[in-house]
N, C-alpha and C positions, 0 to 999 in steps of 0.2 A: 511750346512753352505755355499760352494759354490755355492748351487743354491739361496738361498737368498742375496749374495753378488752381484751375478748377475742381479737379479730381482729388486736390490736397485738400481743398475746402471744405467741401463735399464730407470727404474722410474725419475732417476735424469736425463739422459739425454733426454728423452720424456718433462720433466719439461723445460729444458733450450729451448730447441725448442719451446715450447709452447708460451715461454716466450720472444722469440726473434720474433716469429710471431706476437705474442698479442702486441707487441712495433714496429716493423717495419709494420703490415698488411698482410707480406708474406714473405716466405721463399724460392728462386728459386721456385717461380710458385708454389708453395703451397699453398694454403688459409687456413685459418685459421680458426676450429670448437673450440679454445680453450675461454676458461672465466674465469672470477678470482674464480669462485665458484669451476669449474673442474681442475683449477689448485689447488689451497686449497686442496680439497679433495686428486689429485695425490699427494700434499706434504706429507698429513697427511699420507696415503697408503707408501709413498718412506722412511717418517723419521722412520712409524713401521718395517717395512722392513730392513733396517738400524741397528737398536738397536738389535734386534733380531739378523744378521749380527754379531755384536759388541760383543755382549755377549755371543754367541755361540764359537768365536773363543777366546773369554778369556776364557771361562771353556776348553777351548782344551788346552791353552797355561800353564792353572793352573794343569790340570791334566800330562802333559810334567812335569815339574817341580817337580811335587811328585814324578814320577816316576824315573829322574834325582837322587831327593835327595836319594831315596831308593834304588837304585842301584849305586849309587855314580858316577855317569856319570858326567863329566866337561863338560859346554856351547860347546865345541868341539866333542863331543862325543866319548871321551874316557876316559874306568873306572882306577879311580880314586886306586891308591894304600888305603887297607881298616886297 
């Protein structure tokens, strides 16, 4: 999950660059290979990246939680008189 958090990031800031290049023409003397079609594409590649991201660390956050209630653990982590 961390490494796809990362990979989303990554994607997203590769996207903003692209995107301040493809509006400004350059970025400190960098020119610009980017297009609305390879930005597109990086979106669609950044937003699956993302959701993946997303859902992965809510099945982590849902699995914490059962195991909380079943050991009676408090958001503090400590057990709960039973």
């Amino acid at each position: 999950m961390i490494e796809a958090s990362v990979l989303a990031a990554n994607i997203g800031y590769q996207l903003a660059t692209d995107a301040v290049i493809l509006c400004n023409g350059e970025e400190e003397g960098r020119q610009s290979h980017a297009s609305l079609e390879s930005m597109q594409e990086l979106s669609r590649n950044g937003q699956r990246m993302a959701r993946f991201a997303v859902d992965g660390f809510r099945d982590i956050e849902q699995q914490i939680y059962k195991v909380r209630i079943r050991f009676k653990i408090s958001a503090t982590g400590h057990l709960l008189e039973q």
